[in-house]
C-alpha positions in Angstrom: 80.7 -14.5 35.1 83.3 -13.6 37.7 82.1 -11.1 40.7 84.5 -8.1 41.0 85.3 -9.9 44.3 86.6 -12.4 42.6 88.2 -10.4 40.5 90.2 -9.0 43.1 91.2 -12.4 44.3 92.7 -13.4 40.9 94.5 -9.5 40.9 96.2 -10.7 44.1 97.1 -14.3 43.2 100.8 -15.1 42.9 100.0 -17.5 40.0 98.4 -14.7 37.9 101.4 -12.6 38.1 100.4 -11.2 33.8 96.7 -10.1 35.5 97.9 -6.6 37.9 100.3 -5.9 35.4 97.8 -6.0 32.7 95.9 -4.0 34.6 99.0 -1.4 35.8 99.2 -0.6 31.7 95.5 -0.5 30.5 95.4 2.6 33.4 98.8 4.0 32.3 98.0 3.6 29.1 94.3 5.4 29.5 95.8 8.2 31.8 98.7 9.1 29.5 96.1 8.9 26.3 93.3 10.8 27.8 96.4 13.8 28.5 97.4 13.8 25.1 94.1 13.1 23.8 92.6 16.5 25.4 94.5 18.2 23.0 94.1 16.2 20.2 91.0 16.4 20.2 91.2 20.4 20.8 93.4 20.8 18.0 91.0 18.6 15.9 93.8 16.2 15.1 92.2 12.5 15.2 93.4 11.5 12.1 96.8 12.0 13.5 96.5 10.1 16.0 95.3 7.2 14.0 97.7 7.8 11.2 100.9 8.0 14.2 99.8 4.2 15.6 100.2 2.8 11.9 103.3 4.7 12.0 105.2 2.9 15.1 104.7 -0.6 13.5 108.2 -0.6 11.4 109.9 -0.3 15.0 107.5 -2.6 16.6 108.3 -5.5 14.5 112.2 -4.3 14.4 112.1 -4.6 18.0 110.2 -7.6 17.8 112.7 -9.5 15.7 115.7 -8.6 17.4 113.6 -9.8 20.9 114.2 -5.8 22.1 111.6 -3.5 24.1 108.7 -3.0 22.1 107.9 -0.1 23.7 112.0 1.6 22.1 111.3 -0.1 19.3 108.1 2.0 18.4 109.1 4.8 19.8 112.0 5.8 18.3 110.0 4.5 14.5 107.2 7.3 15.8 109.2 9.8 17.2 111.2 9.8 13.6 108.3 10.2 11.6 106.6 12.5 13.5 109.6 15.1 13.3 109.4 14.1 9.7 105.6 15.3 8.7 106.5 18.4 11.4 109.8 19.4 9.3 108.3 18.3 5.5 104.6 20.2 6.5 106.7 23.5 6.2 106.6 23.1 2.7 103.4 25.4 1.3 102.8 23.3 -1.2 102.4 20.1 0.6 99.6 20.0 3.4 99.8 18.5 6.4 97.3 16.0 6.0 99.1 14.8 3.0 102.4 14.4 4.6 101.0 12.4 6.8 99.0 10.3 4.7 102.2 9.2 2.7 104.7 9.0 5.6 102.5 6.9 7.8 100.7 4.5 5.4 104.5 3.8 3.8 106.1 3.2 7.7 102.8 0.8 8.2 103.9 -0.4 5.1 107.3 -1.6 6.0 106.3 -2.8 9.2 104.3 -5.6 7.4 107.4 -6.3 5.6 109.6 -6.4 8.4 106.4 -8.5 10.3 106.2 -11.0 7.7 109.9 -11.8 8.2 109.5 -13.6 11.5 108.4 -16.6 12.7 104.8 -17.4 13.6 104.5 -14.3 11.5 100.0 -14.5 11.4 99.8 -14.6 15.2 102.5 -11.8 16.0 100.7 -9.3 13.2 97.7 -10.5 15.4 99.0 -9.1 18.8 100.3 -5.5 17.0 96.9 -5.3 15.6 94.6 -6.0 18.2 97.1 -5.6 21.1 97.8 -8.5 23.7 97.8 -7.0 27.1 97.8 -10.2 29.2 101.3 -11.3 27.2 102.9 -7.8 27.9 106.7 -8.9 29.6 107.8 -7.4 32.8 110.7 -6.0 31.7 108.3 -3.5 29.6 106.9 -2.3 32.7 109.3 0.1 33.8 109.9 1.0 30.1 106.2 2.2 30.1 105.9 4.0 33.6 109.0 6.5 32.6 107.6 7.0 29.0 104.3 8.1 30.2 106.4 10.1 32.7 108.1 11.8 30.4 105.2 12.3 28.0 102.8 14.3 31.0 105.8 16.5 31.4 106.4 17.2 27.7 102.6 18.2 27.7 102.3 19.4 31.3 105.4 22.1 30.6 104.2 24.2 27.5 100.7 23.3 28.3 99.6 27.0 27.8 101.5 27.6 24.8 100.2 24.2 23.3 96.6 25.4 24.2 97.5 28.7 22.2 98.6 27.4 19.3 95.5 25.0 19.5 93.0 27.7 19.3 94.6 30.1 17.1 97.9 29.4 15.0 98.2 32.4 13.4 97.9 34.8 16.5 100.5 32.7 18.6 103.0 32.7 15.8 102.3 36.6 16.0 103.1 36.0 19.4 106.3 34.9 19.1 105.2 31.7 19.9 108.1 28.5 18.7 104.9 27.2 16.7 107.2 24.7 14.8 108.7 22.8 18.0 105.4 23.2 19.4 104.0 21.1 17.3 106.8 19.0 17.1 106.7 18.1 20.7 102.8 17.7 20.7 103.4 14.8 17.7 106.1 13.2 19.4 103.7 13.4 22.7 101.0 11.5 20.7 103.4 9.4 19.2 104.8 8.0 22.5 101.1 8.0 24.1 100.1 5.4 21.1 103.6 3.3 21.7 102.8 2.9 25.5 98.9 1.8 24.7 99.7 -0.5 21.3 100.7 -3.5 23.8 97.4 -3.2 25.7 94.6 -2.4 22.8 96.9 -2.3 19.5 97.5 -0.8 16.7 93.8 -0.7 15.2 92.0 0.6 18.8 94.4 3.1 20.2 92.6 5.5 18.3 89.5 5.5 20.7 91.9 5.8 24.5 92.9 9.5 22.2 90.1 10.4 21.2 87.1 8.6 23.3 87.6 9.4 26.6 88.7 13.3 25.3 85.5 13.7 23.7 83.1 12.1 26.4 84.8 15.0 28.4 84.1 17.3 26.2 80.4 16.9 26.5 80.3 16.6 30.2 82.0 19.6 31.0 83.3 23.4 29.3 86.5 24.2 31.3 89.4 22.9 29.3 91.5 22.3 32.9 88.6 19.9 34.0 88.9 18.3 30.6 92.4 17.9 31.6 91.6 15.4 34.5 88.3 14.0 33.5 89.4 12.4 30.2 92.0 10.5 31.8 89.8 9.6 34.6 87.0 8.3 31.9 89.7 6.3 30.0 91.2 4.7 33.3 87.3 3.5 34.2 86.6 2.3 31.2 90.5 0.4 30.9 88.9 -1.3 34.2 85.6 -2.7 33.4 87.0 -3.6 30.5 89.7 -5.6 31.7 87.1 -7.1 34.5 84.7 -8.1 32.0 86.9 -9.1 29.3 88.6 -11.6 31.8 85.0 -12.5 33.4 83.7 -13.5 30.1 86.5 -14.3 28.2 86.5 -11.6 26.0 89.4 -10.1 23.9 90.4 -7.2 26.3 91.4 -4.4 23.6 87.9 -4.4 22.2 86.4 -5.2 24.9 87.8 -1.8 26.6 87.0 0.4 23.4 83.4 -1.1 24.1 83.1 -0.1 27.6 84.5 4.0 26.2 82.3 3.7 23.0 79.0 3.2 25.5 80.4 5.8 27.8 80.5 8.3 24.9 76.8 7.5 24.0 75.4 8.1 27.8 77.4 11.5 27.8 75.9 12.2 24.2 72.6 11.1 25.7 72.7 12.5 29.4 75.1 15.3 29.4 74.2 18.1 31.9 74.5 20.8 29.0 75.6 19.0 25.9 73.1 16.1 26.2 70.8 15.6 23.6 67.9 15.1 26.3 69.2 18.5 28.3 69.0 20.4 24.4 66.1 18.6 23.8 64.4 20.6 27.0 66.2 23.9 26.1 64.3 23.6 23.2 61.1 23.4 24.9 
């Protein structure tokens, strides 16, 4: 097993160009998730967020056919639908949850079509599903730093009326609160959060950098600002270890990182100041 001195050797070799910028989008992709996260998991939306990664796929594998920017590609395929279950959730008779439950499962759907279209089609449905991080291109780089720009201001701007219509829909429409474009823009948020982090954990982890990290926070702490920071800050730990160890013992990296947040989770379950079991367990007393 490598020593994290060694590990920092190998970030700084010229011959292991794919290692620093493997590790440049596991943090952007943790600090940008655990944003988004905080108010996914607020809002009590997980299955969103699992439902919106099966939903960039279609432009994934577009984008991956025509040898374009993955990161485009699955944006503008989630971006689309999540406008989509926003606009056709206005409907009383439909429910959210449903909406989203036939929109997303059909766009996975056609990304498996589109997938099995291309060349060395087992091994590329491999990477979108379980992510490749140390084969993310340069030129996707950029593409990622100004998406996740653009996604902390879309949530950093409205963040109060976001928070409002989080906690209580009804008295923030009363409020004369846009509820509609709020939501909107907190999908599209989540849907470019997933796009960014598919390369570096894939389509069937980028569940846990939303939701993980959000909800270890949760139980370490009550103020919803320090949420704010501390989920991100969990998820860009975690992002890593996880890279160290997965490259250290040859490990595939996406689970390897879900690992790392899944046994955070459990010591903050455990150890939590307030919310730990054992700190209940002595309340109790």
């Amino acid at each position: 097993m490598l020593t994290p001195i060694d590990f920092l050797t190998d970030l700084f070799n010229p011959t292991l160009a794919f290692l620093p910028r493997a590790l440049l989008m596991a943090v952007l992709s943790a600090v940008v998730c655990g944003v988004v996260g905080t108010h996914v998991v607020l809002r009590g939306m997980a299955f969103i967020g699992d439902a919106v990664a099966h939903s960039v796929f279609p432009g994934l594998a577009v984008a991956f056919l025509l040898s374009g920017s993955l990161v485009l590609g699955g944006a503008v395929a989630g971006v689309t639908t999540a406008v989509l279950v926003a606009l056709l959730s206005q409907n009383r008779r439909l429910k959210e949850d449903s909406v989203i439950g036939v929109l997303f499962v059909g766009a996975f759907a056609l990304g498996v079509v589109v997938i099995s279209r291309a060349p060395g089609y087992a091994g590329s449905l491999q990477d979108f599903l379980f992510g490749s991080i140390t084969g993310v291109p340069a030129s996707d780089v950029p593409v990622a730093l100004a998406g996740g720009a653009v996604v902390l201001a879309m949530v950093a701007a409205p963040h109060p009326q976001i928070v409002a219509v989080s906690l209580d829909r009804e008295t923030a429409r009363a409020a004369g609160l846009p509820v509609l474009l709020l939501d909107v823009l907190l999908s599209v948020a989540v849907s470019l959060a997933v796009v960014i982090s598919v390369q570096t954990i894939g389509n069937v982890l980028v569940l846990a950098l939303l939701v993980t990290p959000a909800t270890t926070a949760r139980l370490l702490t009550d103020r919803l600002g320090t949420m704010m920071w501390l989920g991100p800050l969990v998820g860009a730990l975690a992002s890593v270890v996880g890279l160290y160890l997965s490259w250290s013992i040859d490990l595939p990296t996406g689970g390897t990182i879900v690992l790392v947040l899944t046994a955070g989770f459990v010591a903050a379950w455990l150890v939590a100041p307030r919310h730990g079991l054992l700190a209940r367990r002595r309340v109790g007393r």
